[in-house]
N, C-alpha and C positions, 0 to 999 in steps of 0.2 A: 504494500500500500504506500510506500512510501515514494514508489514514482509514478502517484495518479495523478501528479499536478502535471508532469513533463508527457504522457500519456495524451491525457486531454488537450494539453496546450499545440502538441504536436499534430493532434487532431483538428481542431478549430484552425491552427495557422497554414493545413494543408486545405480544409473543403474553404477557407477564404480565395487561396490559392489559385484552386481551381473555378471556383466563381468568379473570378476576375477575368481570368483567361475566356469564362463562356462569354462573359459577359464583352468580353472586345471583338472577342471572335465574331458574335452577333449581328453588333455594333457596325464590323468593319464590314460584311457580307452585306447590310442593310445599307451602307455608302456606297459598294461596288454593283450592287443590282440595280444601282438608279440611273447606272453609266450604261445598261443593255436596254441596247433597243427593243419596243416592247414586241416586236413579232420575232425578236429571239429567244422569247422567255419561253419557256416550255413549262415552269411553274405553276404559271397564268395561266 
């Protein structure tokens, strides 16, 4: 019990981590889809 602090913490500072990353990743995808012209979108 005595490394539930380094546990948790290593926990929290890894899914912030990765949230960040989704979150630019998104981000960036949502910036670069607005450069396609729209009858190239296969999305849509």
């Amino acid at each position: 019990m005595d490394d539930l602090g380094f546990i948790v913490g290593s926990y929290a500072v890894t899914l912030v981590a990765v949230g960040l990353f989704a979150w630019s990743v998104v981000r960036r995808s949502r910036r670069l889809a607005e450069q396609v012209p729209p009858e190239d979108r296969p999305w849509t």
